[in-house]
N, C-alpha and C positions, 0 to 999 in steps of 0.2 A: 742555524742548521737549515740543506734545503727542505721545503716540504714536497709531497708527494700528491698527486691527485687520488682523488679517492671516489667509489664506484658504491652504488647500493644495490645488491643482486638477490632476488626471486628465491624463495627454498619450495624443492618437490617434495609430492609421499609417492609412497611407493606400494603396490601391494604384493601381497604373501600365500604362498600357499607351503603345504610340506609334502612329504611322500606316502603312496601308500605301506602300512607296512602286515605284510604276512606272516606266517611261520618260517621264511627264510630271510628275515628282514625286522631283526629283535631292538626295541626301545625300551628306556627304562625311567621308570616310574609312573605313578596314578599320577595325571597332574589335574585332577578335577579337587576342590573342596567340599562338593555337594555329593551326598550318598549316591549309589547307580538307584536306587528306585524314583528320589527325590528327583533327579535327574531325568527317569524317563517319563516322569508328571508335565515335569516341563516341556519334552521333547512333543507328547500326546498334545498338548495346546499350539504347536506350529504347521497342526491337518493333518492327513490321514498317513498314518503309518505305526497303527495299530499293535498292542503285546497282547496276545492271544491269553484269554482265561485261565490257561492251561499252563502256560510259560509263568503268568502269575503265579501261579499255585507251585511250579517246580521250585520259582526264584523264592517263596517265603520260604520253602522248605532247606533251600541253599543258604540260608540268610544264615540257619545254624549248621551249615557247614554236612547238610545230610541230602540224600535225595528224595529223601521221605518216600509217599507212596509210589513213586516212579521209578521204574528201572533205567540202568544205565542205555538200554536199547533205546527206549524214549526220549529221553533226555538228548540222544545224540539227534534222532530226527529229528525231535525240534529244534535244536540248534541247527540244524539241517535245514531249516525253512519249512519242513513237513507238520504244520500246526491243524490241518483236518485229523480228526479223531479217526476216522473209517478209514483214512490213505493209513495211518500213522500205524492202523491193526494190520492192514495189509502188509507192510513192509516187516511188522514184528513176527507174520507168519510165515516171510517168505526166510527170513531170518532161523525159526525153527528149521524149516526143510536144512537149510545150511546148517543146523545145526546137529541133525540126524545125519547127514551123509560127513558130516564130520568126525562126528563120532565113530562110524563105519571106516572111515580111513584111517582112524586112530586108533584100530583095532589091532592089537597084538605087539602096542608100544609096552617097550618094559618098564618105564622113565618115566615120570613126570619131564625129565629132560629133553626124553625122544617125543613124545605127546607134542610138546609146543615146537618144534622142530618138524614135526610132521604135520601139525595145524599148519605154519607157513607155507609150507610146499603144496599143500591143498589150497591154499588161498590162492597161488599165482597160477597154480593146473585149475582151475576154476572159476569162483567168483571172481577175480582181479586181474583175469587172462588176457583182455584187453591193453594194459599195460600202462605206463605212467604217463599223467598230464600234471604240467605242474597247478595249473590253480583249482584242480578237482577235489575240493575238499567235503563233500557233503555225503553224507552213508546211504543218502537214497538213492545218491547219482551213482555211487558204485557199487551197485545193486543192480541198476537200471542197464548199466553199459560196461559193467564192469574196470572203467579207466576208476585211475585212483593217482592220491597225491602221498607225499608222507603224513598226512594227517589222517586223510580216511582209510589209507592202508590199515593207519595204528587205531583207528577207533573198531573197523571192522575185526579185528585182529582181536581185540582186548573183548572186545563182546562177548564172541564166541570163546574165545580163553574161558574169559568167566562162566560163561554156562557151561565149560567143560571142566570145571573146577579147580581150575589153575587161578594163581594169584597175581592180572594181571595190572599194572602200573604204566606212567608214560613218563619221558623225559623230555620238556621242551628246552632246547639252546639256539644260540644264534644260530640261524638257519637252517631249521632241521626241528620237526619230534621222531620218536622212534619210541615203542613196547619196551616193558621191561617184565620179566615175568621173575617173581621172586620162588625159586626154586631149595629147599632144604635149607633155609636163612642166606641163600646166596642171590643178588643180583645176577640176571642172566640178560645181557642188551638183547634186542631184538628188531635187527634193520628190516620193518616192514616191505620197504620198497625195494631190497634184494630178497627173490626167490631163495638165494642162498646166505641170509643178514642173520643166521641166527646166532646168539653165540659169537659174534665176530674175535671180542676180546679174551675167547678160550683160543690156545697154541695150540689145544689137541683139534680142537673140532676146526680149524685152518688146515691145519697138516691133512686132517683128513679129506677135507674138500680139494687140497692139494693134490694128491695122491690120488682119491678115488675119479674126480671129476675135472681133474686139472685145472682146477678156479680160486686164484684167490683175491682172498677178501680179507680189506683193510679191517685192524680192529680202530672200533672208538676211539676217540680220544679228544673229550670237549672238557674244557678248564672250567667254562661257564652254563652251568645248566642246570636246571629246576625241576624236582621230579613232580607232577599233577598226579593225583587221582582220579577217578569217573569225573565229578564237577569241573575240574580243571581241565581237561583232554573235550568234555565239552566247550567249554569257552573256549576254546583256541579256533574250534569249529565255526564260533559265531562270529570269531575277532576275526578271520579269515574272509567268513562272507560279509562282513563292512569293508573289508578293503575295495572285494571286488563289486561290490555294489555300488560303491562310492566311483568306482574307475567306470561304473556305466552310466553314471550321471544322476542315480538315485542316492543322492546323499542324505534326505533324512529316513530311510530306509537304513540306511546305511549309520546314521550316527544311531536309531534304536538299536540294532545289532549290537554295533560296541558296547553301547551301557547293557545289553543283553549278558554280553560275557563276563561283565564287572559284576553282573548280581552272581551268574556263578562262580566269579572268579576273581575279587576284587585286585591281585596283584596280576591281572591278565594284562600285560603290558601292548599287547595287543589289540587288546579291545579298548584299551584307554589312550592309544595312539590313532588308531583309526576314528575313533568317539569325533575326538577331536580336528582331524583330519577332515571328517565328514561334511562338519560342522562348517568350517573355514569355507571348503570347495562350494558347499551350496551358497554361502554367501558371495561367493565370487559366481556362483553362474548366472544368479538370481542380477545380478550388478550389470554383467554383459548384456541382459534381456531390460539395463532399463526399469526392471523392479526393486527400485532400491529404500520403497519403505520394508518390503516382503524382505528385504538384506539387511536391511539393520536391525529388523525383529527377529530375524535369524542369528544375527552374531551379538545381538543386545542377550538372547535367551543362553547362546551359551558362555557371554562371560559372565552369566548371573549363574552357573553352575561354579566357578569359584575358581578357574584354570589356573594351575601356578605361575606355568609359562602364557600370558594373553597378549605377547608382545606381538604379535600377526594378527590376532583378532581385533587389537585397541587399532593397530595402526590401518588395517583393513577398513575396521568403522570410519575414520577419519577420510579414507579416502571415497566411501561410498555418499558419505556426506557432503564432501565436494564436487562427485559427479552429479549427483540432485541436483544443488542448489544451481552450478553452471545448466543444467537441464533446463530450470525454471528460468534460469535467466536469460536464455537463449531466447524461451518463449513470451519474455517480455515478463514474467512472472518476481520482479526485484523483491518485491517485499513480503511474498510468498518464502521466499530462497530464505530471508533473513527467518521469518518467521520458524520455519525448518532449522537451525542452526541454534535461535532462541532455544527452543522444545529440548532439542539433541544439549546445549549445557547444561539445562537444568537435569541431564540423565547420568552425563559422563560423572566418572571422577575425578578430583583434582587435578590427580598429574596429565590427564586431557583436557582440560578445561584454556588452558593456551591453545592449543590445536585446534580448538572448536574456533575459538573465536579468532583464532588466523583467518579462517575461512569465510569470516564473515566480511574481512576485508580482503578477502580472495571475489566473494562477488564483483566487485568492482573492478579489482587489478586484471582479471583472467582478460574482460573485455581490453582495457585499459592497455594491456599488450598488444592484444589485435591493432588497437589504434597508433600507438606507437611504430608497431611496424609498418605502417601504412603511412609512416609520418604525419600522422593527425596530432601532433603534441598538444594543441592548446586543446582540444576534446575530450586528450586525455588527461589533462590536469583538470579539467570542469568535470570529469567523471566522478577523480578522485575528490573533490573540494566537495562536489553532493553525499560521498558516501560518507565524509568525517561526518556529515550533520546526522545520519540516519545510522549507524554504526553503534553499538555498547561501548563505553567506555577504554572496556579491557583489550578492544580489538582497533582501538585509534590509534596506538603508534604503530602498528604495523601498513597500515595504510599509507600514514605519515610517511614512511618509512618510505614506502614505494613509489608514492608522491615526489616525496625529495628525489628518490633516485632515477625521477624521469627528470626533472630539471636538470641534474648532472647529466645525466646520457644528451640529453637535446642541448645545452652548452657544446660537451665535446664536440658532438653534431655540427655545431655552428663554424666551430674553430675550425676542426676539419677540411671544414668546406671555403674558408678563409674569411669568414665574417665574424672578424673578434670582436667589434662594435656590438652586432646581435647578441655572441657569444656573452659576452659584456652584461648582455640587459637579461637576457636568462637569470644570470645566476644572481643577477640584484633581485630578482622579483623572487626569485628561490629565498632569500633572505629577509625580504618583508615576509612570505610566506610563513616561515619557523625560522627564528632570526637566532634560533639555539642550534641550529645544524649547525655543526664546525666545520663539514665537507663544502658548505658555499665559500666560506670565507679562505681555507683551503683552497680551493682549486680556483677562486678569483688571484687571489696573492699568484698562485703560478701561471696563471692566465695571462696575467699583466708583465711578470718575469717574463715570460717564454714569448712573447709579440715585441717585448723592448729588443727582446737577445736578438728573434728573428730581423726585426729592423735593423742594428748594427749591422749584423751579418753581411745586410745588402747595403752595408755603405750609409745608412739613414741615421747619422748618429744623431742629429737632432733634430729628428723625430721621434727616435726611441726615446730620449732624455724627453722629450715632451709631454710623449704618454705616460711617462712613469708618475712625472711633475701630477696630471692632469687626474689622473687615477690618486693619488694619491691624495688631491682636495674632493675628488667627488665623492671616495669612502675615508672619510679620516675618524669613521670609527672602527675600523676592517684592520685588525691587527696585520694577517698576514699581506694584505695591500701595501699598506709603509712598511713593511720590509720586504718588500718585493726588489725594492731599488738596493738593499744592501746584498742581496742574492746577485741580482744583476750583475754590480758592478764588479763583484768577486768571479762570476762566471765568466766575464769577458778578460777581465784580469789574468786568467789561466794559461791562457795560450801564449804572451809575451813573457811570463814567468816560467812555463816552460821550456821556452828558449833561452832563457835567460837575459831578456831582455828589459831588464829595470826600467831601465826610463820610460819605455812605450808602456811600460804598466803603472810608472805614475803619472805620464799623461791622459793616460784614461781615467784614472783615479779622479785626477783634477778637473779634467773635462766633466764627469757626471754628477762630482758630489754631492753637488744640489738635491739627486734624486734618492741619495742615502739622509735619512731622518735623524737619526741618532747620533750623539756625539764623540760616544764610546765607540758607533761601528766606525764612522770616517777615521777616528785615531788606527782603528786595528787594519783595517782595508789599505790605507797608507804604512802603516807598522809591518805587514806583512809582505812588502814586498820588502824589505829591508832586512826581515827575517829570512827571509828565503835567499839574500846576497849572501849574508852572514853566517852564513849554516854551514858550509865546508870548510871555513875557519875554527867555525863553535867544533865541529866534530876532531877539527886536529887535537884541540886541546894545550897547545902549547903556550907560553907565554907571548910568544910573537905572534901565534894566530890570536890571540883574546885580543893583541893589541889593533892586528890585523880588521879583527869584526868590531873592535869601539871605533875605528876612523869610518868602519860602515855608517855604524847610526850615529858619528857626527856631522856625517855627510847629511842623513835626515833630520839630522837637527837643525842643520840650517836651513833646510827647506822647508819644513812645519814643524818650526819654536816651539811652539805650543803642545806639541803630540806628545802625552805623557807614555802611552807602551814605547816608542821611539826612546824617549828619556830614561825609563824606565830599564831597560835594556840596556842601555848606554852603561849605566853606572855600574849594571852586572858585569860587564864585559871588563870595562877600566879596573874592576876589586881585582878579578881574575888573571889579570896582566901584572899585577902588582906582586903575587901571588909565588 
């Protein structure tokens, strides 16, 4: 069979980041294995970005699923970022006022039903007059400027609910929270962010806003949704502000947050998205600026947080490891780079543990290409020959590897250029080098094929039959060398047998035999051109063509007596005549 040349090529990494995600932008699942407190121990040991006394004291009380001594008002400022105690009274009194003149405009509701229908209406004629901004989610801010999102619409909302003695709930779904106030054991939706959202899924109270006010308004309708209590409608608060912290460049500001919502919130898919989001982006910033031990501390701490998915953070580590090590080696720093690589296997786990030490013969290869592209080959195979000495064990065939597949590239190289004699000594020295590559011995066998064929071509039959001869005693331990000449002779055979021109194709045959080895291939090489006369006899099938294709290979039989496929055939042909 022919063989094929064969090429050894380079593999990249890649890095990762994922999105951020809000209350309009729902993921699913915790994918941490380490508690949120456990978690923000660790987060406190990577510098300043502090969980307030106070957020402590809420989150032990969350831990049992209570607010304990803190009101739902507090709880939202803090999630809100408002952690000073004296700002935090301030907004809680500005909060009464709002909560007196609510009351006032809830005077002379008949309803618990009309009550929260006319708390809406006063929220968008006042406190939330301003009007919506999508990533305004924090109760101090729409306090302060009155803009609001669907979150702090629905916290401001529930607040005051509750101090008005309504029973109020929230619903978080993909894209979207919204109030729910449970009126006389009934569910009653409440679209904070429509002036007129309340009720949407009652037909009376549509019709009526139809009718009296010409507006209407879609009712709900979410297949996927999760209803929160106070602690839950908080965490969504905080999952919110890691996203957009993390989108200003404070990402561990931004992964406390997330594990912030997880203490309230442990199914906040939010806060467990963004956590980890957080996470990922400061190691990539930290990477760009060049700080890449501060990058691997950073994504070493949170795959020790237990991520289920770590398949961006493992693979990110890997490539911040190879921007270092290339860094040091730039600066002349070789055995620095290794040392760094050393440190990093003994940390990875297993299924990293190849990847490290690719890298280790990446120090070498990285320059090693530079050289090659520059046509420096011999520099770069002396790169490579220093680094097997100095390399781990576990990271030498990859070298090897790359090694080898500069000798093939600079072979090709040579052919190309039409110096197959060079091309020639490459790939012998490729072979003393690792004399177990199969690719040298491969791509010599077609080396020496493909300069014979080329010579024919130009008329040089003997010189082609020379080279094959000549090659064939310089490697006659080179499998595919000695058969190079049975390739040969059958590739030039081609073209007089597609013509149908037998005898030019067993004059060729007998012209180069010499350069075919074997004794089986010259029988089948001469055999074959006598199968290919005999073939549109063989397909008639009739008795006169069997007999037709036996005067074929009697004909070779008297040419080469001795060729047993010729013989062999012979005798099939003459049964089937008989027949």
């Amino acid at each position: 069979m022919s063989q094929a040349r064969q090429v050894l090529t380079p593999l990249l990494a890649l890095l990762f980041a994922t999105s951020a995600c809000y209350a309009d932008e729902k993921k699913s699942g915790y994918p941490f294995m380490t508690p949120p407190a456990k978690a923000l121990e660790v987060l406190a040991g990577l510098g300043k970005a502090p969980v307030s006394a106070d957020e402590e004291s809420l989150f032990a009380a969350a831990r049992d699923g209570k607010l304990g001594k803190w009101s739902f008002d507090e709880a939202a400022l803090l999630a809100s970022g408002v952690t000073d105690g004296a700002k935090r009274k301030e907004y809680v009194a500005r909060l009464d006022d709002l909560e007196a003149k609510a009351r006032k405009a809830l005077e002379g509701a008949k309803s618990a039903h009309e009550r929260g229908e006319r708390l809406l209406q006063f929220l968008h004629d006042g406190p939330m007059a301003k009007g919506y901004e999508a990533k305004q989610t924090r109760l101090d801010v729409v306090l302060d400027t009155g803009k609001y999102n669907c979150v702090s619409s629905a916290v401001l909302y529930n607040v005051l609910a509750r101090r008005l003695g309504l029973e109020a709930r929230a619903v978080e779904v993909p894209g979207h929270v919204y109030s729910v106030l449970v009126l006389d054991g009934r569910s009653v939706d409440v679209e904070t962010t429509n002036a007129h959202g309340f009720d949407p899924a009652n037909p009376e109270q549509r019709e009526k806003l139809r009718k009296e006010k010409g507006i209407e308004v879609a009712a709900s309708n979410y297949a996927d949704k999760r209803e929160v209590r106070e602690l839950g409608l908080a965490a969504v608060v905080y999952a919110n502000r890691s996203g957009m912290l993390s989108d200003a460049g404070k990402h561990h500001e931004a992964a406390v947050a997330g594990f912030c919502a997880l203490s309230l919130d442990p199914e906040s898919d939010g806060g467990a998205t963004n956590a980890l989001l957080a996470l990922t982006k400061w190691g990539l910033a930290l990477s760009k600026e060049a700080k890449y031990e501060k990058a691997l501390r950073v994504t070493n701490a949170a795959l020790s947080l237990g991520p289920k998915d770590s398949h961006n953070l493992r693979n990110n580590r890997i490539v911040y490891l190879s921007e270092w090590a290339a860094a040091l080696v730039k600066d002349g720093k070789e055995d620095e780079a290794l040392a760094v690589l050393r440190k990093a296997l003994a940390e990875v786990g297993k299924d990293d543990r190849n990847a490290v030490l690719e890298l280790q013969a990446e120090v070498y290869t990285r320059r090693g290409e530079e050289l090659v592209k520059a046509g420096e080959w011999d520099p770069a195979l002396a790169l490579a020959e220093r680094g097997l000495k100095k390399i781990d064990a576990g990271a030498v065939q990859n070298l090897r590897r790359w090694r080898n597949g500069v000798y093939l590239r600079r072979a090709d190289a040579e052919e190309k250029a039409g110096r197959f004699d060079k091309a020639v000594s490459v790939l012998e020295a490729g072979l003393a080098a690792d004399p177990d590559e199969s690719s040298f011995a491969t791509n010599l066998g077609c080396l020496v094929r493909d300069r014979a064929k080329q010579l024919h071509d130009a008329g040089k039959r003997d010189e082609a039959k020379a080279t094959l001869v000549r090659m064939r005693k310089r490697f006659a331990a080179c499998g595919p060398v000695q058969g190079a000449g049975t390739e040969f002779v059958a590739m030039v055979q081609d073209e007089p047998l597609g013509q149908a021109k037998y005898g030019d194709a067993l004059d060729l045959f007998d012209f180069y035999s010499e350069v075919v080895k074997d004794d089986g291939d010259r029988e089948g090489l001469a055999g074959r051109v006598y199968d290919r006369e005999a073939k549109p006899f063989i397909d008639k099938g009739t008795k006169e063509a069997w007999a037709a294709a036996a005067a074929v290979y009697e004909k070779g039989l008297k040419r080469y007596p001795d060729n047993k496929h010729i013989r062999s055939n012979l005798e099939v042909c003459r049964q089937r005549a008989k027949q």
